[in-house]
N, C-alpha and C positions, 0 to 999 in steps of 0.2 A: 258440336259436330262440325265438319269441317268437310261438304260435298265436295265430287272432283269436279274435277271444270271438265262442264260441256258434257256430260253423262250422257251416251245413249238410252242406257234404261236405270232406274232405283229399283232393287230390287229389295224387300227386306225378309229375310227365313225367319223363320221362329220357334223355338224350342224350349223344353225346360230350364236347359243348362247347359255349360263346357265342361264339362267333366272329362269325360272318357266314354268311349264306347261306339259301335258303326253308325249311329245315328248322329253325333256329333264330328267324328270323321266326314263323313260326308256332305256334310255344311259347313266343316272348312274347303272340301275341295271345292266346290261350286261354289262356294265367296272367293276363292284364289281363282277361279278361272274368269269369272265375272269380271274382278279387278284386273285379268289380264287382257280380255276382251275389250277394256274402255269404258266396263258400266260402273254404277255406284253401288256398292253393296254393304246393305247392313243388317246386322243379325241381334235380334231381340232374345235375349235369356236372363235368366237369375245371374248368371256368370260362372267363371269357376276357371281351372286352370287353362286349357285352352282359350281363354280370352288374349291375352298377350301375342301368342301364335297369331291368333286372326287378326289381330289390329297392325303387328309386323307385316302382314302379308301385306295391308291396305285397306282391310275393311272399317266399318265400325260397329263399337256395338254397345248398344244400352241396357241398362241392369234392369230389368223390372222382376219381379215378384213373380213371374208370369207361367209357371210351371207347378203352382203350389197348389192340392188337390182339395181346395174348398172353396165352398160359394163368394167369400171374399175376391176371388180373385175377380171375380166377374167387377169390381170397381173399378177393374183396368178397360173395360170396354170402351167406353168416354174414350178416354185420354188417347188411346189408341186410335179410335176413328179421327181424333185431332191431331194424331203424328201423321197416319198415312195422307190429311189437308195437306199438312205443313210441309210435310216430306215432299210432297207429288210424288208418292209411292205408283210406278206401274206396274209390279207384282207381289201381290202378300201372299208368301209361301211359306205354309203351317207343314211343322214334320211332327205332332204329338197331339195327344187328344187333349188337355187341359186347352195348353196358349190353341188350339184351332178353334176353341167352342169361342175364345173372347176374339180369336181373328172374324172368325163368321161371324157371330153379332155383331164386332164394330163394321166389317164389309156391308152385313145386309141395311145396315142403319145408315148407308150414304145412299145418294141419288144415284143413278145409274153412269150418269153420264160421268160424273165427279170420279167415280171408284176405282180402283186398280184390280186388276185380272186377280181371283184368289185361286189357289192351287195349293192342293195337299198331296203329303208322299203316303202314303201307308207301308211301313216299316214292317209291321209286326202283322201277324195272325189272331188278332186283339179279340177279347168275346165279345158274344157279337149280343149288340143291347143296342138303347138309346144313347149311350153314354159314346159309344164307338162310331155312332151312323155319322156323327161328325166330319170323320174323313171321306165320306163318300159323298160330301157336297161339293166339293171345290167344282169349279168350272171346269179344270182337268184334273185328273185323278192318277200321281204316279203310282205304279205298280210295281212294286221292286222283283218281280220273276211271275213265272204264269201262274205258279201256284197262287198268288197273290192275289192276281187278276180273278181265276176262277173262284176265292176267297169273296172277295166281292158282288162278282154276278150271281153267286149260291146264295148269300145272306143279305145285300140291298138290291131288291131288285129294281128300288126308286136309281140306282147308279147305271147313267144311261152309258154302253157300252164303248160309244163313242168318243165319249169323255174320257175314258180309261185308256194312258199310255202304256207299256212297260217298258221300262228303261232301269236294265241289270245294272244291279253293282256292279264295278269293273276292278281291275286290280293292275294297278301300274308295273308296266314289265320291264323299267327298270330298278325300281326297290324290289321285285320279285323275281329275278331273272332265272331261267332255266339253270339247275346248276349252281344255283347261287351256295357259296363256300363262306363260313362268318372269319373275321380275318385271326392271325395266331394269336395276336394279344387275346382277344374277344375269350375264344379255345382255353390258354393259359388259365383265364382266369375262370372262366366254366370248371374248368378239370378240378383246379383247385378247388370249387364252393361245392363240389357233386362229387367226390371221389367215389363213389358207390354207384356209379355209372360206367366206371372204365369195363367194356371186355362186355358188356351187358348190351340185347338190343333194343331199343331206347324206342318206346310208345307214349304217344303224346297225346292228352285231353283238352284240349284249351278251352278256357268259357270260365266265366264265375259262378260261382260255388251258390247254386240253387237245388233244387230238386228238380229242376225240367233237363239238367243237360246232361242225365245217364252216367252221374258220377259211381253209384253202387252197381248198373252193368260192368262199368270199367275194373272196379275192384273185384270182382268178378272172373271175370276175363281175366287178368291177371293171374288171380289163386290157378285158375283151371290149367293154364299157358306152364305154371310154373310146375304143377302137378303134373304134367306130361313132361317135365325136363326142359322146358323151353329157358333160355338163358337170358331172361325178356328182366326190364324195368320199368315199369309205370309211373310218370309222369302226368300230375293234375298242375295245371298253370290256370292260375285265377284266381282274383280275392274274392274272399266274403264280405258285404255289408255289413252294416251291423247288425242286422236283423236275421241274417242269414249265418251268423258263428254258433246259434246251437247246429244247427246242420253239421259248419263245418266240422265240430267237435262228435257228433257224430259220424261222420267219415272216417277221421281218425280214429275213432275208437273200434269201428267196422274193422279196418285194416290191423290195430294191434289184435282183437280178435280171431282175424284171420291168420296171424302169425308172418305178417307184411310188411312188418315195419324197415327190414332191408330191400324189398322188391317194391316200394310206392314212394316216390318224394312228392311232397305238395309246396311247390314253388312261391305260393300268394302271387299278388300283381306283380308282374312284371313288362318292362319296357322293349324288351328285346326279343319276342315271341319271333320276329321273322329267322330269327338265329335261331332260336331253340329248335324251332320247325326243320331249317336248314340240315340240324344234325338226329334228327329223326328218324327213324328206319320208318315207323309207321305212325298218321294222325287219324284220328280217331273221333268222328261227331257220331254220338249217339243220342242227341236229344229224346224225350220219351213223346214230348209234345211237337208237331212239325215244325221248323225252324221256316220264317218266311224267304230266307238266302241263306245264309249259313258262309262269311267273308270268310272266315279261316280256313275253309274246306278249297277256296277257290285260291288263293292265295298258295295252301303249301300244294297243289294241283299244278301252278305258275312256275313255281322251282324244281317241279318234277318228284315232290315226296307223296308217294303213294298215300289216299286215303280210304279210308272205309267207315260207312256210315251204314246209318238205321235209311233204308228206301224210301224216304216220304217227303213231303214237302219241299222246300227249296234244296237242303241238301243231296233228295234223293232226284231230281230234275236237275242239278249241275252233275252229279256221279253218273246221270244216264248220258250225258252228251260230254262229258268229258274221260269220265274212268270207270265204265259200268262194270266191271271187274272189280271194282270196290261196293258194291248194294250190297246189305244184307236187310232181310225180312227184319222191321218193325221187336224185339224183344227174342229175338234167334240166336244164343249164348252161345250154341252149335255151330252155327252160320259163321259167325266173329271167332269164333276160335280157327276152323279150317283156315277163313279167311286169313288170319293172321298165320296159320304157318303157309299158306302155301307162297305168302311175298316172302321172297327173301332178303336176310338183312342187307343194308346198303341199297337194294337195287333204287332205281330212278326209272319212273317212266315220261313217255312224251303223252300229254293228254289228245285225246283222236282227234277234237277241235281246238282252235285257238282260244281260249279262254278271254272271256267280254276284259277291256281292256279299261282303267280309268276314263283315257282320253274317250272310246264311246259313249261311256256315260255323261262327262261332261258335255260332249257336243249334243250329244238327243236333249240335254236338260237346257242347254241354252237355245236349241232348234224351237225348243218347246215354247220357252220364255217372250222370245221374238216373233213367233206365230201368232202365242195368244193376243197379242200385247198389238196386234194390225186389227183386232176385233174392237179395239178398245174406242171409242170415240174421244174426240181431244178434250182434254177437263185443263183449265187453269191450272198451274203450279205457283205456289209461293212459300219458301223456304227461311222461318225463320226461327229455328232451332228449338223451338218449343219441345223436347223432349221427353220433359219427365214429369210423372204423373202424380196429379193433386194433391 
């Protein structure tokens, strides 16, 4: 490892992995802003492809084991309490419940004065056990939307309210811009890999192929849209794991059943969701479970492609302050069908408020960072790269 010179603060996030996904998005943009602020930032995961991205940008990051859902992991406890020495860590910031259980034991297992500020996000709407109370110990507690927060004060009431920030995902409005058009190459070659999209208006599902994200309302919806004459195409974008392909192979088979198989494309992972989104008429989050934010909703909201969602959770608190035109009731096949004719195709709207921006989030998160970090009494630093564990 190779610290920057002269670091205001070391921060180091932790998570399962780099793979993919808004939990891992989000810990690259706050390692990119850190590094542009002047701190030291490094991020603890098993790895995965976004490691390269982050290390480009400036940060670092070390491979541990540290996301892996059994009692073995906890050998990493040690080691960890002897990075965050070695490091003179001034923030350990846990986004997951595995790496937070071994950030909090190696945190509680230093002296006070030695320790660095620990701070958890809470991501998700997680069930609520021993296994989850995790994240509601950090010294401060992010909140990603109020649904979140009120998640919290309902099910640990040990989480002193105080403690609890919220600080919204945000969505950069220039990768999102009002209006945003993907370029004719981009188009070209869409046309050509979709042809069974031309003249049709084009409904988009994003999310990977679970059973929480209301894939069977949306086929659904569809049959009903088309049964009325509607000249609609459905659109599912998202892979399945591997655990998750009998599902998707029930999907498909849902759809050839239903006689769909020209009105439904199922994209798998793809890179370029902000384009697909782009040539959208309508997006679509129907989760069946409440989503703790729900990025895609806010995101095609940014570009002005109308959406409609199930009323709950984070997705239905971004729809009430930005496109309450888009609620419908929680499992209302009725409600989503109106809804979807009565936007019509093409249209664009302006969301009533400004939709929370990246740079917000970045700045509350480092507000945060630099607030906590003046409670801190001064501990020794000495840095001699001892990084990896036994």
């Amino acid at each position: 490892m190779n610290p920057a010179a002269n670091p205001c603060l070391t921060v180091l996030q932790t998570l399962p992995a780099l793979e993919s996904g808004g939990v891992e998005r989000g810990t690259l943009e706050v390692a990119r802003a850190l590094v542009a602020a002047g701190h030291r930032s490094i991020v603890l995961s098993s790895g995965g492809r976004l490691v390269a991205q982050l290390e480009r940008e400036g940060s670092e990051h070390i491979t541990w084991p540290i996301g892996r859902k059994s009692l073995l992991t906890l050998r990493l406890v040690r080691p960890l309490r002897r990075l965050l020495r070695t490091e003179g860590v001034d923030i350990l910031h846990a986004r997951s419940r595995v790496p937070a259980w071994v950030a909090w034991l190696a945190w509680r297992g230093m002296e006070a004065a030695r320790r660095p500020r620990f701070v958890t996000t809470v991501h998700g709407l997680y069930s609520v056990n021993a296994y989850s109370a995790v994240m509601a110990k950090g010294e401060r507690i992010v909140a990603v939307s109020d649904t979140v927060r009120e998640y919290l004060l309902r099910n640990y009431p040990h989480a002193d309210p105080a403690r609890i920030r919220v600080i919204r995902r945000g969505v950069d409005p220039a990768e999102f811009p009002a209006g945003h058009q993907p370029s004719a190459e981009w188009l070209a070659t869409w046309r050509a890999e979709y042809p069974q999209l031309a003249g049709k208006r084009l409904l988009t599902l994003p999310g990977r192929i679970t059973r929480l994200k209301g894939h069977e309302d949306f086929i659904t919806l569809i049959a009903r849209l088309k049964a009325l004459g509607e000249p609609v195409h459905g659109l599912i974008v998202g892979g399945a794991e591997a655990n998750k392909r009998p599902y998707l192979a029930e999907l498909r088979d849902k759809v050839r059943q239903a006689g769909l198989d020209a009105d439904i494309t199922f994209t798998g992972q793809r890179g370029d969701l902000r384009e697909i989104m782009a040539v959208s008429d309508l997006v679509l989050s129907l989760s069946i479970q409440p989503e703790s934010f729900g990025r895609t909703v806010l995101e095609a909201l940014s570009m002005g492609v109308p959406v409609i969602g199930y009323d709950h959770g984070g997705v239905g608190e971004q729809l009430a302050r930005l496109f309450p035109e888009g609620r419908v009731p929680l499992g209302d096949l009725d409600g989503l069908v109106r809804k979807c004719q009565a936007i019509q195709a093409g249209v664009r709207i302006a969301p009533r408020a400004a939709p929370p921006t990246l740079q917000d989030m970045l700045s509350a998160t480092l507000d945060l960072y630099t607030g906590i970090v003046k409670t801190m009494p001064g501990k020794p630093r000495t840095r001699n790269g001892n990084t990896s564990p036994p």
